[in-house]
C-alpha positions as a printed Julia matrix, in Angstrom:
69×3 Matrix{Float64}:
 -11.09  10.64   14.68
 -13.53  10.44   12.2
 -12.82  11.24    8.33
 -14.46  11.49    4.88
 -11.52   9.57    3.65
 -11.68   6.66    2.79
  -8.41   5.47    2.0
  -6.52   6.1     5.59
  -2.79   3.87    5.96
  -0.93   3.46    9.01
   2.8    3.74    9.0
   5.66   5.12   10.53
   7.74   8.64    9.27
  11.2    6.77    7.76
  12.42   9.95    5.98
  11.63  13.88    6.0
  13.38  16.04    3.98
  12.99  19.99    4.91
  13.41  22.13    1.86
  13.08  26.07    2.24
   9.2   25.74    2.2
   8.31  22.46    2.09
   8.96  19.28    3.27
   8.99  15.52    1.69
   7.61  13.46    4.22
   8.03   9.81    3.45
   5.57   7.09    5.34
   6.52   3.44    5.22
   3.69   1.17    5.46
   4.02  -2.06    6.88
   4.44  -4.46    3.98
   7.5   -2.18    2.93
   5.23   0.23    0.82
   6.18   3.9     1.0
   4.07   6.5     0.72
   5.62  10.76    0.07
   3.73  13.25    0.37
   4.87  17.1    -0.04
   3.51  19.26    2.8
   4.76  22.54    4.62
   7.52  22.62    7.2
   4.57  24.53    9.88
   2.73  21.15    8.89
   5.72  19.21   10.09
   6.13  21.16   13.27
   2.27  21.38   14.28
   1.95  17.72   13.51
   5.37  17.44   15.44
   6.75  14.38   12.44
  10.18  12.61   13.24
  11.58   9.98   11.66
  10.32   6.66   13.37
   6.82   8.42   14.74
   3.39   6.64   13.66
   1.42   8.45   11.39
  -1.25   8.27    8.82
  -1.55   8.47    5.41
  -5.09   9.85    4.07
  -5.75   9.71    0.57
  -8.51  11.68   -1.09
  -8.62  11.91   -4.51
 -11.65  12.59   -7.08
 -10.3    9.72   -9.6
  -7.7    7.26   -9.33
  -6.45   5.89  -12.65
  -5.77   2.51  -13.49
  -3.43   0.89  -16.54
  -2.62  -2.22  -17.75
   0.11  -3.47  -20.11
């Protein structure tokens, strides 16, 4: 797999949450992180997601803000 992306995480599915659309998927990394990302259920069934599967968070983004106190 090759990807644009720069920003690719390994983790493992700890929580989904099916709504009537969508779903909250919710990645644990493996320093206890999470990641959540909101994505259709027909995304959760193609990409066939259960709670303790490996899977990857890919973050794009065209800015990424950063603050300080």
């Amino acid at each position: 797999m090759k990807l644009s992306a720069r920003n690719l995480l390994k983790a493992k599915v700890s929580k989904i949450t099916m709504g009537a659309v969508n779903a909250e998927v919710e990645l644990e990394l493996g320093d206890g992180q999470k990641v959540i990302s909101i994505i259709t259920i027909n995304s959760v069934k193609n990409l066939g997601l259960e709670v303790g599967k490996n899977a990857y968070a890919m973050i794009k983004a065209s800015s990424v803000m950063i603050a300080v106190d």
